[in-house]
NULUM-154188 format. One record per residue (C-alpha): residue number from 0; residue in three letters; x, y, z. Coordinates in steps of 0.5 Angstrom, whole numbers. Each point is the difference from the previous one (the first is absolute). Layout:
<sites>
<site NUM "ALA" <X Y Z>>
...
</sites>
This chain:
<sites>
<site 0 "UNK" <0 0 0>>
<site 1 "UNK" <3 6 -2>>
<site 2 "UNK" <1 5 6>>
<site 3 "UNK" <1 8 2>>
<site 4 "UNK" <7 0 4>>
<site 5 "UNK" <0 6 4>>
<site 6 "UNK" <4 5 0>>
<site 7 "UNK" <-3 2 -7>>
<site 8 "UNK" <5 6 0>>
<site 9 "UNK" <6 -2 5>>
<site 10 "UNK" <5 5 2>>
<site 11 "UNK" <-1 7 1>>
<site 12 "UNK" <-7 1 -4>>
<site 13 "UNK" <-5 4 6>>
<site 14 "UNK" <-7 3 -1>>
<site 15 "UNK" <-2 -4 -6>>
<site 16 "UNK" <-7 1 -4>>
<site 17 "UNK" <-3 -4 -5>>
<site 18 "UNK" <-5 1 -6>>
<site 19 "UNK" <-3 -4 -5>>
<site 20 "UNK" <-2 2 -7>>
<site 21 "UNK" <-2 -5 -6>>
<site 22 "UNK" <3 -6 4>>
<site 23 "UNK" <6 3 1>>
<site 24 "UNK" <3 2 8>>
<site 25 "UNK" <5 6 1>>
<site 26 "UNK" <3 2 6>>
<site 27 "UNK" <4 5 3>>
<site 28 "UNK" <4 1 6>>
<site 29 "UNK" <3 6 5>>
<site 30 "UNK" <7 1 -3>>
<site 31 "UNK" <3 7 5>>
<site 32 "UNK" <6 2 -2>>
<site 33 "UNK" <2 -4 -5>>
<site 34 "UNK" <0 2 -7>>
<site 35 "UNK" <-4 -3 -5>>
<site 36 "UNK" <-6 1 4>>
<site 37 "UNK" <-6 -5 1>>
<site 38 "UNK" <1 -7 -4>>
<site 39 "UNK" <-5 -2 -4>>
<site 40 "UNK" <-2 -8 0>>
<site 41 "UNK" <-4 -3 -4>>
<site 42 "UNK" <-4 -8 0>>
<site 43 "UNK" <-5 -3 -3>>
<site 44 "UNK" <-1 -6 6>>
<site 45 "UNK" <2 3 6>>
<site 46 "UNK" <5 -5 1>>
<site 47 "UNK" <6 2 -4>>
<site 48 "UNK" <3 8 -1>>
<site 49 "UNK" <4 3 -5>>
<site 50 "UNK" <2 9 1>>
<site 51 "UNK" <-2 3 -7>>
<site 52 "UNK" <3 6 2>>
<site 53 "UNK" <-1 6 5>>
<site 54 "UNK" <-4 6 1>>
<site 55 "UNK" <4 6 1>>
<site 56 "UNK" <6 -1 -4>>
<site 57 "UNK" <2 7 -1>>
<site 58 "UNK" <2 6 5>>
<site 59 "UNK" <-5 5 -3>>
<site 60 "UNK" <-5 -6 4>>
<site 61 "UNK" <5 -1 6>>
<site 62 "UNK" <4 4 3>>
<site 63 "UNK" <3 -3 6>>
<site 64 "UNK" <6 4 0>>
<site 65 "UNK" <1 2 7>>
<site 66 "UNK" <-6 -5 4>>
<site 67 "UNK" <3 -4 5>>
<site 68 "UNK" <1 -7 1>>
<site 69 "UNK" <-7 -3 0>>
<site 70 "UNK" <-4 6 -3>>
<site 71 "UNK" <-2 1 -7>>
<site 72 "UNK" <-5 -5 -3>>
<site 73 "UNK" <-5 -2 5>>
<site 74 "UNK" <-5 -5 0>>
<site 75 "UNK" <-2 0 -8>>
<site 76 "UNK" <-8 -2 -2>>
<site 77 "UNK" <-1 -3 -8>>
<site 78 "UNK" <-8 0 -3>>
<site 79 "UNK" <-3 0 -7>>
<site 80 "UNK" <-5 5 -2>>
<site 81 "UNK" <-2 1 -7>>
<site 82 "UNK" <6 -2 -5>>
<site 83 "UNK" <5 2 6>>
<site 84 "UNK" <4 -3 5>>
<site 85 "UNK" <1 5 6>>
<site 86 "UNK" <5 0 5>>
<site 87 "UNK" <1 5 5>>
<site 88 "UNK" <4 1 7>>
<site 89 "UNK" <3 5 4>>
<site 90 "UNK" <7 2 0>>
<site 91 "UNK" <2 2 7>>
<site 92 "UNK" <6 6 1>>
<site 93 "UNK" <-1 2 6>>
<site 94 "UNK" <-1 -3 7>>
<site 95 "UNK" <-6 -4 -1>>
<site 96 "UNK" <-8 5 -1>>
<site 97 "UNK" <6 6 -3>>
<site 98 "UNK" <1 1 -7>>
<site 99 "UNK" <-3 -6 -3>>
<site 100 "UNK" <-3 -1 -7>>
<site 101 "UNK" <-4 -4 -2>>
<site 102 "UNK" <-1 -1 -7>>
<site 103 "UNK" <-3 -5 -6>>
<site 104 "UNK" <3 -2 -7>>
<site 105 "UNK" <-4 -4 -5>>
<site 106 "UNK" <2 -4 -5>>
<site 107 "UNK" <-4 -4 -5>>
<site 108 "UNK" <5 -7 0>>
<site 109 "UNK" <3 0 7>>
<site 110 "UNK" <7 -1 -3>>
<site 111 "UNK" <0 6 -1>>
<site 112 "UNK" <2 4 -1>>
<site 113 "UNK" <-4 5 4>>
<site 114 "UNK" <-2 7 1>>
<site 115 "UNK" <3 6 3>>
<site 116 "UNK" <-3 1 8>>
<site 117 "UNK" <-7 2 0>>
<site 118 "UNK" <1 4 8>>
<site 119 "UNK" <-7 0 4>>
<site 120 "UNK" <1 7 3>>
<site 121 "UNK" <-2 1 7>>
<site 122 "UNK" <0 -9 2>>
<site 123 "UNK" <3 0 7>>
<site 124 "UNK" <2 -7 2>>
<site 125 "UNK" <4 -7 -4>>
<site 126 "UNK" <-3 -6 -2>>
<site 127 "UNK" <-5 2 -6>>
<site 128 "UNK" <-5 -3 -4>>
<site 129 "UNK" <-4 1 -5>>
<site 130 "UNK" <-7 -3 -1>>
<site 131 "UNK" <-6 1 -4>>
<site 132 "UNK" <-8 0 1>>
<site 133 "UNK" <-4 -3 -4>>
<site 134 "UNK" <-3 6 -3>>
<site 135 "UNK" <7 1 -2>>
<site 136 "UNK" <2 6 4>>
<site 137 "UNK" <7 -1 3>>
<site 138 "UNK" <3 1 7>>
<site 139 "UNK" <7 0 5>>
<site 140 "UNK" <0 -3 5>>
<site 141 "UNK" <6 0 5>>
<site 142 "UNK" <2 2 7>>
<site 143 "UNK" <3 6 4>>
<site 144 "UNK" <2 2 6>>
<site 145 "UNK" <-5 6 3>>
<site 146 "UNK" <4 3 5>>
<site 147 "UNK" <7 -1 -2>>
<site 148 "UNK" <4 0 6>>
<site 149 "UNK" <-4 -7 3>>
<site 150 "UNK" <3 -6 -1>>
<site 151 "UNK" <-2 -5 -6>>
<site 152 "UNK" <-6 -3 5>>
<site 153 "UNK" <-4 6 -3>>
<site 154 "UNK" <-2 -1 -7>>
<site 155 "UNK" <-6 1 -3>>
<site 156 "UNK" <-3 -4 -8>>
<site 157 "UNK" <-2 4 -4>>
<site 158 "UNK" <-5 1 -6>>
<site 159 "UNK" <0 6 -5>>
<site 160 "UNK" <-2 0 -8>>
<site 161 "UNK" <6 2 -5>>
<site 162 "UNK" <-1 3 -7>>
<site 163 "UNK" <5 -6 -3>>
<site 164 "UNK" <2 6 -6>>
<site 165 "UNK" <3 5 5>>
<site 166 "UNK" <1 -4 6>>
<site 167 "UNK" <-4 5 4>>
<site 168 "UNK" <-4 -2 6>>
<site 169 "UNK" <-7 1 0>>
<site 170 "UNK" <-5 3 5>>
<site 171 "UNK" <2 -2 7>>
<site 172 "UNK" <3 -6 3>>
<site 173 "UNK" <-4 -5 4>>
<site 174 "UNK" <3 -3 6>>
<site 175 "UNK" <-2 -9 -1>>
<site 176 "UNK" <4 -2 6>>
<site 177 "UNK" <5 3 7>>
<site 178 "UNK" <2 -5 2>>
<site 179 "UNK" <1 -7 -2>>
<site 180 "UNK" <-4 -7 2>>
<site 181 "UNK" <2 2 8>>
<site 182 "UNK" <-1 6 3>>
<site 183 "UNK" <6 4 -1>>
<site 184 "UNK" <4 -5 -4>>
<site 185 "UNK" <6 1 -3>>
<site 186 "UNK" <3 3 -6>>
<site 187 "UNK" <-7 -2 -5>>
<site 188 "UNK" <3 2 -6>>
<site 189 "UNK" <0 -4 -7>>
<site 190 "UNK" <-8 0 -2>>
<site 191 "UNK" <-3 -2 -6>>
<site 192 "UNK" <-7 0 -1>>
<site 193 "UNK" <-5 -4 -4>>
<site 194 "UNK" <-7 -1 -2>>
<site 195 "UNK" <-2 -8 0>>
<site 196 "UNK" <-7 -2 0>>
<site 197 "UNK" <-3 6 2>>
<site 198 "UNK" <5 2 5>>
<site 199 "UNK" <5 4 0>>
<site 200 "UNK" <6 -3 4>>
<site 201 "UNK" <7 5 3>>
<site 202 "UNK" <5 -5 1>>
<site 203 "UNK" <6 3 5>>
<site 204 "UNK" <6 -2 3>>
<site 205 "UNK" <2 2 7>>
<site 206 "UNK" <3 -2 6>>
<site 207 "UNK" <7 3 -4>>
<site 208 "UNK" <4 -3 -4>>
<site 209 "UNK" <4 -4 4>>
<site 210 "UNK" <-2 -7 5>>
<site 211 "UNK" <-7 3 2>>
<site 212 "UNK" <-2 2 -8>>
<site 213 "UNK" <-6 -2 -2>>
<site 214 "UNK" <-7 0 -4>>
<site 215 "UNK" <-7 2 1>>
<site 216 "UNK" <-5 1 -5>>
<site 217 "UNK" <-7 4 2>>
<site 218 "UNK" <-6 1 -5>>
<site 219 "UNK" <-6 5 -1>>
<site 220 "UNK" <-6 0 -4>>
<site 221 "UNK" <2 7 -3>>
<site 222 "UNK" <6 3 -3>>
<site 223 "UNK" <2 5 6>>
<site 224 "UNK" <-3 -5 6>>
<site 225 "UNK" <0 -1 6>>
<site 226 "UNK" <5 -6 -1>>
<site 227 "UNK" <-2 -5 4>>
<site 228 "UNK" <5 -6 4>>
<site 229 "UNK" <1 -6 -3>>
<site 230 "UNK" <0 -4 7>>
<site 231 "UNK" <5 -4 -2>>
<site 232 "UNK" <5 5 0>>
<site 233 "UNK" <6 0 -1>>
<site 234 "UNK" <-1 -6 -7>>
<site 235 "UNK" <7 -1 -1>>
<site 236 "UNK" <5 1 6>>
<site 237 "UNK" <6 -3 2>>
<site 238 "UNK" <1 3 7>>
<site 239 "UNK" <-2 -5 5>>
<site 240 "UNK" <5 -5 -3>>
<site 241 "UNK" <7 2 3>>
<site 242 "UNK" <6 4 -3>>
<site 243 "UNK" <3 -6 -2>>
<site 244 "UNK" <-6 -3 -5>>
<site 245 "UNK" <2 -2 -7>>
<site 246 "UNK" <-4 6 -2>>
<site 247 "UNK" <-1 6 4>>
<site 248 "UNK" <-2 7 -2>>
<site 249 "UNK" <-6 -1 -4>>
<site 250 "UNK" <-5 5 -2>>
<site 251 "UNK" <1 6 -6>>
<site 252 "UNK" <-6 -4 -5>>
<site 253 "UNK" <-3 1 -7>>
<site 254 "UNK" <-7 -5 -1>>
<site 255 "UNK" <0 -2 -8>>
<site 256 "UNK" <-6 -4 -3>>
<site 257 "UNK" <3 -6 -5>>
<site 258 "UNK" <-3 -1 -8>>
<site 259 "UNK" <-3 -7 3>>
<site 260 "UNK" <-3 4 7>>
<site 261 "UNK" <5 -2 5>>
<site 262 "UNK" <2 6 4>>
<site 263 "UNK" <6 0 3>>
<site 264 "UNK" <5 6 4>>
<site 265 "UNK" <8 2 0>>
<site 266 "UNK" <2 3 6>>
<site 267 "UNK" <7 1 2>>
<site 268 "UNK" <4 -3 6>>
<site 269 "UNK" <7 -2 2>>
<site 270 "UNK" <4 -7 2>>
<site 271 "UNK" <4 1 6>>
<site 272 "UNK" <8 -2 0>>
<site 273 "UNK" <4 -3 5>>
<site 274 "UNK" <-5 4 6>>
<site 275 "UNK" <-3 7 -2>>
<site 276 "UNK" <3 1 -6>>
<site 277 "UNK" <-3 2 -7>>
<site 278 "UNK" <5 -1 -4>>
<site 279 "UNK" <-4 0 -7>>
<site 280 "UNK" <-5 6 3>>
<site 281 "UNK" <-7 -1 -1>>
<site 282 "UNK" <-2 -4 -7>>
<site 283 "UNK" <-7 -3 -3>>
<site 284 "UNK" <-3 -5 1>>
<site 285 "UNK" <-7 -2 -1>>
<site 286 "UNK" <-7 -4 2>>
<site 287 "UNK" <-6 -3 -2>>
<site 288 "UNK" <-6 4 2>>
<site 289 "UNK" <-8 -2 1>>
<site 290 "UNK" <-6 3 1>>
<site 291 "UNK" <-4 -1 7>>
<site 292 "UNK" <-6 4 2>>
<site 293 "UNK" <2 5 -5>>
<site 294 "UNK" <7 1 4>>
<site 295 "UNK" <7 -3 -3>>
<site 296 "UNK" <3 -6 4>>
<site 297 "UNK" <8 1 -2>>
<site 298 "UNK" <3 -7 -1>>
<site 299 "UNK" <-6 -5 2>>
<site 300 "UNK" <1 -6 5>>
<site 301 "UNK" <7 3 3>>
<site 302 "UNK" <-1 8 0>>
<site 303 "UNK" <8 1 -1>>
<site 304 "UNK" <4 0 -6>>
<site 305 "UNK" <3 -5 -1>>
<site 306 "UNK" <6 -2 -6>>
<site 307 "UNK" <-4 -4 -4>>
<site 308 "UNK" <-8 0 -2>>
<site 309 "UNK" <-3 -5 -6>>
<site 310 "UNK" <1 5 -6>>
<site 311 "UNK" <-6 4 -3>>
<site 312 "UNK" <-4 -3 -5>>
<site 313 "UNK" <3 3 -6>>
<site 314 "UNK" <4 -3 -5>>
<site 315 "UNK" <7 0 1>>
<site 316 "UNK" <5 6 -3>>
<site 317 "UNK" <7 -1 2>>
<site 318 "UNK" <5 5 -2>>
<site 319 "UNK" <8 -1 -2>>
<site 320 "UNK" <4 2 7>>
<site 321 "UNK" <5 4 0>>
<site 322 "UNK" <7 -3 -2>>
<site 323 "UNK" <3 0 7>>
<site 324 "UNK" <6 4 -4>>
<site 325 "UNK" <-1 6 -3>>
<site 326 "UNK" <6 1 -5>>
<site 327 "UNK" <-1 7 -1>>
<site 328 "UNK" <-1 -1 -8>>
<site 329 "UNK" <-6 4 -1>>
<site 330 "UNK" <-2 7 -2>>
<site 331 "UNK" <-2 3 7>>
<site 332 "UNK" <0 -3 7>>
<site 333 "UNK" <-5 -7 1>>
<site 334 "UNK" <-6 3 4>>
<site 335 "UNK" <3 -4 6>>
<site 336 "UNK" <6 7 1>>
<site 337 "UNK" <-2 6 5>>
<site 338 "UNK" <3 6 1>>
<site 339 "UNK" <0 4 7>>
<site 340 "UNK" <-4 6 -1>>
<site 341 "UNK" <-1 4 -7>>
<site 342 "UNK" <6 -1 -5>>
<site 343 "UNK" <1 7 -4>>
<site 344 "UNK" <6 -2 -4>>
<site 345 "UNK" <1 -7 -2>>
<site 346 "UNK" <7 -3 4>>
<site 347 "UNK" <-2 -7 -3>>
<site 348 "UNK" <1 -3 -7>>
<site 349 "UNK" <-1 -5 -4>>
<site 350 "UNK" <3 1 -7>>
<site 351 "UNK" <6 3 3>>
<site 352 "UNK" <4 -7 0>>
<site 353 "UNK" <-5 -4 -3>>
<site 354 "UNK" <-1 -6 4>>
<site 355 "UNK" <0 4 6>>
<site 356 "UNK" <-3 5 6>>
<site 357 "UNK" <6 6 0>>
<site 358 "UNK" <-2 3 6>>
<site 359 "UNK" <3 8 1>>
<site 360 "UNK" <1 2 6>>
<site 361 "UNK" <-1 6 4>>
<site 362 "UNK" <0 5 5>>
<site 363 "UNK" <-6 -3 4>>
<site 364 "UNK" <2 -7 4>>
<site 365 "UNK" <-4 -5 2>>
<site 366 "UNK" <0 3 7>>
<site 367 "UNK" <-3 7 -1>>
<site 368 "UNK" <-8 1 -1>>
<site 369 "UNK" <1 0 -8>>
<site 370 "UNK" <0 -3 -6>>
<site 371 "UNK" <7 -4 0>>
<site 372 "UNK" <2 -3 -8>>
<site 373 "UNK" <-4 -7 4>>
<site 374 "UNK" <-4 -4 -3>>
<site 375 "UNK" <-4 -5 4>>
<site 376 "UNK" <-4 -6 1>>
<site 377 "UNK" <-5 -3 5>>
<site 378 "UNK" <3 -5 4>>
<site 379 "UNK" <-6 -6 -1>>
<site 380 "UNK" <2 -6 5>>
<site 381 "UNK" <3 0 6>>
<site 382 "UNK" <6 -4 -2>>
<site 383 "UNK" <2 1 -7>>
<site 384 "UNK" <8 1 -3>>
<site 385 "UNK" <0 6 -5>>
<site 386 "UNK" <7 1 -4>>
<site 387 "UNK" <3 4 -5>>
<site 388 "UNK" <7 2 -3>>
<site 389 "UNK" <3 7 1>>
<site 390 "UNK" <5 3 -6>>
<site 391 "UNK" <1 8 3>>
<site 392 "UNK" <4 6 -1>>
<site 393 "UNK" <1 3 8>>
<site 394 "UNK" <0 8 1>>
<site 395 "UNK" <3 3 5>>
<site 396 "UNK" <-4 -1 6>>
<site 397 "UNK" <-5 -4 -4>>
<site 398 "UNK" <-2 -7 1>>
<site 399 "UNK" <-5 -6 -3>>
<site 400 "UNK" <-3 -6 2>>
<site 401 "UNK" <-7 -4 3>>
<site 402 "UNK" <-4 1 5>>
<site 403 "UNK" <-6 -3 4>>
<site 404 "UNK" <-4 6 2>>
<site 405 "UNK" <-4 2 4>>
<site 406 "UNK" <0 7 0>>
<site 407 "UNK" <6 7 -1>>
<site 408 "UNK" <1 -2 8>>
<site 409 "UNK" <-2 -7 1>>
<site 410 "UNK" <4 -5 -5>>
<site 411 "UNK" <6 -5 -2>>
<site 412 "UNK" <5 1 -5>>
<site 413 "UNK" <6 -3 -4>>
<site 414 "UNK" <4 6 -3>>
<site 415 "UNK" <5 0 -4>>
<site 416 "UNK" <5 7 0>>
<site 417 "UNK" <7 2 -3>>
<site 418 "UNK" <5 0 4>>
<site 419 "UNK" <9 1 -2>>
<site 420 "UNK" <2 -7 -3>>
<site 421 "UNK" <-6 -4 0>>
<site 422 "UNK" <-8 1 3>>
<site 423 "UNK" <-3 -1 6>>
<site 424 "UNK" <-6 -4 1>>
<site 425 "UNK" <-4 1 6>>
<site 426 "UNK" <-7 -3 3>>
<site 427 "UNK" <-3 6 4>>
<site 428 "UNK" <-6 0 5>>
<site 429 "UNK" <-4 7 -1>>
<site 430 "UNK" <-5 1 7>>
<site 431 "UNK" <-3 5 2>>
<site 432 "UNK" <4 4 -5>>
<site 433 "UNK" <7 -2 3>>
<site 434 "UNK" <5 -5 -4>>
<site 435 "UNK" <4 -6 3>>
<site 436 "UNK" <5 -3 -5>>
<site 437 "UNK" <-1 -8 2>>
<site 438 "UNK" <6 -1 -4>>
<site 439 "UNK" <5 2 -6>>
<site 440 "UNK" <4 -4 -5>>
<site 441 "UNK" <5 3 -5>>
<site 442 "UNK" <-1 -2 -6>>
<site 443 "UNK" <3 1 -7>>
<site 444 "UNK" <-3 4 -5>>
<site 445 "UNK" <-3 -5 -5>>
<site 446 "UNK" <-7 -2 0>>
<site 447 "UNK" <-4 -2 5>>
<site 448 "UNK" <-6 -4 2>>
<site 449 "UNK" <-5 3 6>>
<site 450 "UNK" <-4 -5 3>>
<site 451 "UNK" <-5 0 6>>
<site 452 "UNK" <-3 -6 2>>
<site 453 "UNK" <-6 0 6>>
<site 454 "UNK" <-2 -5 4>>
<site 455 "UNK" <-6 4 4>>
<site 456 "UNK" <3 5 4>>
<site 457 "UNK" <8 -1 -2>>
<site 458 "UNK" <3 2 -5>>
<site 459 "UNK" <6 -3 -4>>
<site 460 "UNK" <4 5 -4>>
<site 461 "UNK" <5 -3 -5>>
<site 462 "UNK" <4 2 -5>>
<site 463 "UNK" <5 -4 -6>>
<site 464 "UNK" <5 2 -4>>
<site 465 "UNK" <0 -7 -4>>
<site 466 "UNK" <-7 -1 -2>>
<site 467 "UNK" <-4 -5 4>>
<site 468 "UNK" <5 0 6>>
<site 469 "UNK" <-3 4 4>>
<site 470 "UNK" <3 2 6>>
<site 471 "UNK" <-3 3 8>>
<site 472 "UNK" <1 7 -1>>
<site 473 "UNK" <-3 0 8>>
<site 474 "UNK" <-2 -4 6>>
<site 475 "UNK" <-8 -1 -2>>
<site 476 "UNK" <-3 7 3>>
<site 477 "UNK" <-6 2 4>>
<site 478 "UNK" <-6 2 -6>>
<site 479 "UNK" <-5 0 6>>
<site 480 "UNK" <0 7 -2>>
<site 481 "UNK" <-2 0 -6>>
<site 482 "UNK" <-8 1 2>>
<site 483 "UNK" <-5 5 3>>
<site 484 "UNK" <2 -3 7>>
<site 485 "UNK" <6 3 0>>
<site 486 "UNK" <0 6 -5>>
<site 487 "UNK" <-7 3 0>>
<site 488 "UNK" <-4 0 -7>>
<site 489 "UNK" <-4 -3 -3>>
<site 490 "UNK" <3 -5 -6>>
<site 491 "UNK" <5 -5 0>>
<site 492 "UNK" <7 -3 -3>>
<site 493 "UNK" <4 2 -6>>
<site 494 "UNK" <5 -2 -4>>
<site 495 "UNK" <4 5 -3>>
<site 496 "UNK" <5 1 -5>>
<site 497 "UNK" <5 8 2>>
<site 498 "UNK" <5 4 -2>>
<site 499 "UNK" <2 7 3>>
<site 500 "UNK" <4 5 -2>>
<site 501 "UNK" <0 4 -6>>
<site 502 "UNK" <6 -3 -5>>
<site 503 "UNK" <-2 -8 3>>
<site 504 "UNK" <-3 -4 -6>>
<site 505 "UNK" <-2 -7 2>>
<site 506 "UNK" <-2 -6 -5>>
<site 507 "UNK" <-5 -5 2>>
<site 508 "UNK" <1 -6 -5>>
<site 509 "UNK" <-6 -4 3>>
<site 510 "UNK" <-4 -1 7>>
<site 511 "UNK" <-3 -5 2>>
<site 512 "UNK" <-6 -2 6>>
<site 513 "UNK" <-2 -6 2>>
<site 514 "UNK" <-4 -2 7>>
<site 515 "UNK" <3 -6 3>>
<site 516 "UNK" <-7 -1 3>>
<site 517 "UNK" <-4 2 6>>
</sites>
């Protein structure tokens, strides 16, 4: 029997939102600061996912020069509506409630590529949605914080009609909820709201995005309510399970009806590594939903997410994955490769040395609030080797290397610098914005393979001067950092290709990423 293996996204792939059209599911994630913004996935069975591109793929869309880590795009919503596909989300640039934007942009293929921002003038809050009557008559629907210097406890939902042309907001706004499904609960956010059966549903998260995170659905004959509680609130919660449950933080829903009329929701929530840590962030899964007493019932029979259900009842539409070695022989960089923040000049080719990434490097480094000349991919297992090999011409004061990352003051680094007759390899401990040289080794100017190699919360870092002779570079280092735990935030771990200082070039001729099972 086929089956649905959680997670459906795993790695750092928060906040997802999902959408049905002609048969077809799209979803969408948070993607903060990093640069292309919200992926964009697509499935015809549920069961298996392959990125067709991202939404927000140009700095006119996303200027995220100067947010700090963990800022950016926030939770992000996907719907069709007569001939377009609409995403839209908030940017965070301030503290958070101050200096956000919230905005849409359309495209007819969800590929793209896709508009420029349409800004919706005067919407306080983050995590919008989009939703549309029956008369055709479209709506905001978000969150905000009315008095500003409260904590995140005091949010209130809310409604309002949009002019879908201008992004102007209509008329006024209409409260539906103040709180969540208890009285001050905290943090009610993520809503999205449906009109099923006669009924109009608001789904919300709550509780907050760590151990307490949670989901609650209420509902109202009419559009501006009352909202009445649903009295098995919260439907999906992990909460009562312990810190050390295989999956925990569960909450952050979007409801998709399937083409044969099975429901189901994705969601996101994190498995923990080695204790309290969450490595990979918060990542997608998914479960099938039923209809009782005109209420849904999350995952029926055990009411928790579990790694694998029977499938849908679709046919099957696998995917070719991904070979595991991105060779760098194509025209522009695989849709897997992020940028920390907005490029504004490319520090990255493709055609330069055919075959090969050439990165530039420049002033900013890998440990400022910047954009370095880096290129990053999710780290997606909890145990995985990624390798490559490095040819680079070091600047004074400059340097290259690999990285696990977390964020500019919470990572681990393999670095390569110049040094009078040979180099220096050094594996660096980066916490709370302090370096701690773990080891050094000379090595002679030649070319060199980096290697890290994970084994949950250890990190082995390895080097090799003669292909396929790998070499420790240090004793397995303490990653246990490389989480929200430690480093605050919202995101998870990376992995990352760098070069800092102007007058460095570092050739990449290949990468290669495999999970070694979780």
């Amino acid at each position: 029997m086929a089956e649905l293996i959680n997670p459906l996204l795993p790695g750092f792939y928060p906040d997802p939102s999902v959408c049905e059209h002609n048969g077809h599911y799209y979803m969408v994630t948070s993607t903060f600061e990093y640069f292309p913004g919200v992926p964009v996935f697509h499935s015809e069975d549920l069961v298996h996912w392959e990125q067709i591109g991202h939404c927000l793929t140009r700095p006119s869309q996303l200027p995220l020069d100067h947010v700090r880590a963990s800022q950016g795009i926030y939770a992000s919503t996907i719907r069709w509506h007569d001939g377009l596909f609409y995403m839209v989300t908030t940017l965070v640039q301030d503290p958070p409630y101050w200096g956000n934007v919230n905005f849409y942009v359309t495209a007819a293929d969800p590929a793209g590529p896709w508009s420029e921002p349409v800004v919706i003038e005067g919407a306080q809050g983050i995590d919008p949605t989009l939703f549309w009557d029956d008369d055709g008559t479209a709506y905001y629907l978000g969150n905000l914080r009315p008095v500003t210097d409260r904590p995140c406890s005091s949010r209130h939902i809310w409604l309002q009609k949009l002019d879908l042309p201008t992004g102007k907001l209509l008329d006024e706004p209409h409260i539906l909820r103040t709180d969540g499904a208890v009285y001050g609960a905290h943090a009610p956010e993520g809503p999205h709201l449906y009109h099923i059966n006669g009924w109009y549903y608001l789904l919300i998260a709550e509780g907050g995005t760590s151990h307490d995170h949670a989901i609650s659905i209420f509902r109202s004959r009419e559009l501006f309510g009352p909202y009445e509680v649903n009295p098995r609130n919260p439907i999906m919660t992990h909460r009562m399970m312990g810190r050390d449950s295989d999956i925990n933080s569960v909450g952050h829903s979007d409801l998709v009806r399937l083409a044969n009329g099975e429901w189901w929701a994705v969601m996101l929530a994190s498995r923990p590594d080695g204790g309290d840590h969450r490595i990979l962030g918060r990542e997608t899964f998914a479960v099938p939903v039923i209809w009782e007493d005109d209420w849904p019932v999350y995952s029926p029979h055990t009411g928790r997410v579990e790694f694998r259900y029977p499938a849908p009842d679709l046919p099957l539409h696998p995917y070719v994955p991904a070979a595991a070695c991105d060779h760098f022989d194509r025209p522009e960089l695989d849709m897997v490769w992020n940028h920390l923040r907005t490029p504004r000049q490319p520090y990255w080719s493709l055609a330069e040395r055919p075959g090969w990434l050439r990165l530039h490097g420049k002033r900013e480094t890998v440990c400022e609030q910047a954009n370095p000349a880096m290129i990053m991919r999710r780290q997606q297992h909890m145990s995985f080797c990624a390798r490559t090999q490095l040819e680079a011409e070091i600047a004074a004061g400059g340097c290259a290397g690999i990285t696990a990352w977390m964020n500019e003051s919470y990572h681990l680094r393999l670095e390569l610098k110049a040094k009078e007759g040979g180099r220096i390899l050094s594996v660096i401990r980066r916490f709370a914005g302090t370096d701690t040289v773990l080891a050094e080794t000379k090595i002679p100017d030649a070319p060199v393979g980096l290697m890290v190699q994970a084994d949950h919360t250890r990190y082995q870092f390895r080097y090799a001067l003669t292909p396929g002779e790998w070499l420790d570079a240090a004793p397995s280092a303490d990653g246990s950092h490389l989480c929200k735990e430690a480093a605050g935030g919202f995101s998870g771990a990376y992995i990352g290709l760098y070069a800092c200082g102007e007058g460095t070039t570092a050739d990449w001729d290949y990468f290669e990423y495999q999970g070694l099972g979780d």
